[in-house]
N, C-alpha and C positions, 0 to 999 in steps of 0.2 A: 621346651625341656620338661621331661618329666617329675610327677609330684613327688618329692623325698616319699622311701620308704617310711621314714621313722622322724621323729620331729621333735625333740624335747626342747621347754622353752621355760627358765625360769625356775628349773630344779633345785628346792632346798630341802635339806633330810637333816633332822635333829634325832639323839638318842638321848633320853635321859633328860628332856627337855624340861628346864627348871631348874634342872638336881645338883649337887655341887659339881658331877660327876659327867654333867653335860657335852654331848659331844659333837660339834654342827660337823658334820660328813661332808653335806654338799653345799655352795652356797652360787646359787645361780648359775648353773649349768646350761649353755643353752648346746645343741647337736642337730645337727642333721646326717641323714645317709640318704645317699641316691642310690636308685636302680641299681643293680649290678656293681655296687662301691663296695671295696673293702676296705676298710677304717681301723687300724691299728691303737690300739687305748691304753698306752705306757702308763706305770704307775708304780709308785715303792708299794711297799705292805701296808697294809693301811691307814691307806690314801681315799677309799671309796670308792674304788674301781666294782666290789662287786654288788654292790649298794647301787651304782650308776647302773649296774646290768641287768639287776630283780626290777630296777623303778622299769627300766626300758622294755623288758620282758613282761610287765602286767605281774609279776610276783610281789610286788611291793610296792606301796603308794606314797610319793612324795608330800612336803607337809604344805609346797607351793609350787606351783609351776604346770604345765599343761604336757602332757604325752601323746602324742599324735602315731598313728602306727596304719600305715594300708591308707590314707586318708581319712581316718575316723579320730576325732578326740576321744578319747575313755578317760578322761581327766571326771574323777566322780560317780563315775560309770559303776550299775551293779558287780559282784562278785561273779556272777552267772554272764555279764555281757562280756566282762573282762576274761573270764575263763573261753569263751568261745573264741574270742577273738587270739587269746592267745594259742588256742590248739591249731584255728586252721593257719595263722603268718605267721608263729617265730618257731624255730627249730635251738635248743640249749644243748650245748656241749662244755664238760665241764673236767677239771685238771684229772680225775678220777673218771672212772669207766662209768660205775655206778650200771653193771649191764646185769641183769636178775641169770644167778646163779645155774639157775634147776632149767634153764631154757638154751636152745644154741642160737649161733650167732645170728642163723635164720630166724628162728622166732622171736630174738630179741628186737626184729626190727620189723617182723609182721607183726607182733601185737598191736603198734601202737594204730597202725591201719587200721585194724577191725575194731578198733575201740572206736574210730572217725567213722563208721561205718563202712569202709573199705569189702570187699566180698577177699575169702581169705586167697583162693587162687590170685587174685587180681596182686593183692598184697604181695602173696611170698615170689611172684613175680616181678616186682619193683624190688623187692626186698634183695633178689638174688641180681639184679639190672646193678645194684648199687655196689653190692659188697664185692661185683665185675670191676666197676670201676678204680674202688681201691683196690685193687687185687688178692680181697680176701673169699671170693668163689669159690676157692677150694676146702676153704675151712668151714664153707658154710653150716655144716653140719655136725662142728663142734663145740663144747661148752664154753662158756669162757677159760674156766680153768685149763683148759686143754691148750689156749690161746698165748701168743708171747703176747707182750705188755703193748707193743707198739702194734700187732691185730686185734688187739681188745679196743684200743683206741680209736681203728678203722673203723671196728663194728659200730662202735659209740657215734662216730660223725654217720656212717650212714642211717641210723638210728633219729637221728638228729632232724633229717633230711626227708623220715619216712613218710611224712607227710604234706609231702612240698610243700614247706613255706615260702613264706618271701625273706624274711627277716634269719639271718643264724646269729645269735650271740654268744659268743666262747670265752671261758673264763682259764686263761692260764689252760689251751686243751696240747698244750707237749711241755707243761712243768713237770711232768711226771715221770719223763723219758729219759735217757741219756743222752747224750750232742748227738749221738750219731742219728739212732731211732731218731731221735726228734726234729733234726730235715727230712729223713725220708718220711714219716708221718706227716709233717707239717705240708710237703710237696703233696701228697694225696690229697690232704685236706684242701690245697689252693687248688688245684687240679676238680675236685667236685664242686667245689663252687661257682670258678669258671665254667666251667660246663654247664651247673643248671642255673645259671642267670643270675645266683643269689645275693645278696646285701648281706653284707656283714660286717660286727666289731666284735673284735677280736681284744680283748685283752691281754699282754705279754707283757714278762719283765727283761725279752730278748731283742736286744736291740738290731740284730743282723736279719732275724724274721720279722720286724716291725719294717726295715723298709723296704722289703719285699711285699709290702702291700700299698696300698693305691694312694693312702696321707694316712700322717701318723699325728693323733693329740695324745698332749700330755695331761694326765690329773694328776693336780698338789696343790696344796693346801683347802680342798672342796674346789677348784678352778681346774676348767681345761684352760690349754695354752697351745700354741702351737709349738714344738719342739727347738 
């Protein structure tokens, strides 16, 4: 069997640590994802769900516990290893587009190529492979604002993606939708995943798209559980 994508072991997160105002978020969290898994991560409003997705994503450092990603511990790890590591395995999608305004759908998702050093042909290439797959090709060449809610949203996962990781973590990525929009997006979204092989946890407070993914945990009270 192969080595989990992602490994966390022992995760505890305090805010305010001390203060009367104290807030322990997480309190031993352990997770793993395998290969090609997708991991559904239920949660009320602040429960710690996206505190569990910065620690997992290298954006945020737990106060104990060990983060394992690609086979590497980065638990302590510089800000420059953990930034590396994070550009070339995880791919962030988030309940907003967050897609930069003055660029189109295309460039929003060649940028981050040439930033990896990508050559730009090579990029807007992949870039135009991807936005195929969710079937936003046609709009390639327009702004976001030009874009309905639930194609800004395509552009965002294949944005997400631009760099093939291993790892996708998405925070609430069709809380922003309506019922409808938000199967047919959420179907793109499983649909590109499957296809390129990828690992992911998926955050939702949607129970009908939580089990349409591969096993579903629960966080509450700083604890996974199983549902």
């Amino acid at each position: 069997m192969s080595d989990p994508v992602l490994t966390l072991e022992g995760i505890a997160k305090t805010y305010n640590a001390g203060l009367p105002s104290e807030v322990q978020v997480l309190r031993g969290v352990d997770l793993s994802v395998a290969p090609g898994e997708v991991v559904a991560l239920v949660a009320p409003s602040g429960a710690g769900k996206s505190t569990l997705l910065h620690i997992a994503g290298l954006l945020d450092t737990p106060d104990t516990g060990t983060v394992t990603l690609a086979g590497q511990n980065l638990t302590g790890q510089s800000d420059r290893r953990r930034t590396l590591a994070r550009r070339a395995d995880v791919g962030f999608i988030y309940q907003f587009h967050h897609l930069l305004p003055e660029f189109s759908a295309l460039e929003n998702i060649v940028l981050p190529q040439l930033s990896n050093g990508t050559s730009k042909p090579a990029a807007a290439e992949r870039a135009l492979m991807l936005l195929d797959k969710v079937g936003v090709a046609p709009r390639a060449a327009h702004r976001p604002a030009e874009l309905s809610g639930g194609e800004q949203q395509r552009v965002a996962f294949c944005r997400a993606l631009a760099n093939a990781p291993r790892l996708l973590l998405a925070d609430e990525p069709t809380g922003n939708l309506d019922p409808g929009t938000s199967d047919q997006v959420f179907d793109a979204l499983m649909a590109l995943v499957r296809d390129t092989g990828l690992s992911a946890l998926i955050a939702t407070h949607n129970l009908d798209l939580a089990a349409r993914m591969d096993r579903t945990l629960r966080l509450d009270a700083g604890r996974l559980t199983a549902p």
